[in-house]
C-alpha positions in Angstrom: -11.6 -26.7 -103.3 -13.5 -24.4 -105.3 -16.7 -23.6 -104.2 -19.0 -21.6 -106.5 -18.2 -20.3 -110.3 -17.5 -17.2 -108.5 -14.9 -18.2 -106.6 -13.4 -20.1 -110.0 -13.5 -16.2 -111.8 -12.1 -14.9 -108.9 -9.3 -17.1 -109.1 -8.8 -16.7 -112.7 -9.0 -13.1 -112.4 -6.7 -12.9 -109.4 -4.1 -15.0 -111.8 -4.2 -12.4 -114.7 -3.6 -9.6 -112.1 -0.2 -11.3 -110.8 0.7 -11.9 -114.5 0.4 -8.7 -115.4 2.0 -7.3 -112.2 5.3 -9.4 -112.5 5.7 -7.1 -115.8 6.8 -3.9 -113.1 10.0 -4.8 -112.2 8.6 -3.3 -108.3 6.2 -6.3 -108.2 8.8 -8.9 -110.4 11.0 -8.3 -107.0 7.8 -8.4 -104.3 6.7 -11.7 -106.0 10.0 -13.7 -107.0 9.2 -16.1 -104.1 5.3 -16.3 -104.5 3.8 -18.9 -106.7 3.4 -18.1 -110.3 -0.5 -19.4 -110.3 -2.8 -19.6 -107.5 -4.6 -22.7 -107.0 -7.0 -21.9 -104.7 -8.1 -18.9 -103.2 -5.9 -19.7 -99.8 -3.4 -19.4 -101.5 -3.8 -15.4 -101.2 -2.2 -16.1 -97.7 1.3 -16.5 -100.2 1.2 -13.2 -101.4 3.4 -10.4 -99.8 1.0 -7.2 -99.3 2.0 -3.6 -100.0 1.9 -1.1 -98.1 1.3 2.7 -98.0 5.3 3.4 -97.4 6.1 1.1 -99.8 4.2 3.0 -102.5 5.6 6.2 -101.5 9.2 4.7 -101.7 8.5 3.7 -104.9 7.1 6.6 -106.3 9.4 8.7 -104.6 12.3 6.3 -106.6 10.8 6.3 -110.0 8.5 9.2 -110.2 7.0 6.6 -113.1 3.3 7.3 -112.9 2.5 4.7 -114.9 4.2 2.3 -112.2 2.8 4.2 -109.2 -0.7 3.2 -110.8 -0.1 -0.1 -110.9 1.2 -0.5 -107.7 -2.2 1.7 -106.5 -4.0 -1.5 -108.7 -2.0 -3.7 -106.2 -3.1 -2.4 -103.0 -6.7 -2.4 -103.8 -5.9 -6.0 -104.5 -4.0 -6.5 -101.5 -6.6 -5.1 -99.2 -9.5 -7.4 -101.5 -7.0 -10.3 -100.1 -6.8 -9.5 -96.8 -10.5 -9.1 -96.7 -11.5 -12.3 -98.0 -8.7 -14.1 -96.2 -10.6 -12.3 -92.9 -13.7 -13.5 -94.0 -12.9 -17.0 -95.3 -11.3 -17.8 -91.8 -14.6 -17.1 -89.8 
């Protein structure tokens, strides 16, 4: 349940973010098994989190900087995630 407009533009914007990252074939793999739209912000808890080494294995793979930005884009989001999935659970 949705409890402010916030958390409804949060939502929205966390669903553009997954569109757009299914468009790197990294993240098209990562999220295969993930829902294609949130429905509510617990549903971050469905989303696999990157990590440091798995940038670095990436870059290291592709040397594609315009990939190795996005998936920087992704770990900001990841760590937003894990914060608010910290915060929403206390």
């Amino acid at each position: 349940m949705m409890k402010t407009t916030s958390d409804l533009e949060n939502l929205n914007n966390l669903n553009r973010i997954l569109t757009q990252a299914r468009k790197s074939p990294f993240y098209a793999e990562r999220l295969k098994d993930a829902p294609r739209k949130l429905s509510n912000l617990k549903d971050i808890e469905l989303l696999p989190f990157t990590t440091k080494q798995d940038l670095r294995n990436c870059y290291n793979r592709t040397h594609n900087k315009q990939t190795f930005f996005l998936l920087s884009a992704m770990v900001l989001l990841s760590i937003a995630m894990n914060s608010y999935s910290l915060s929403a659970g206390s």
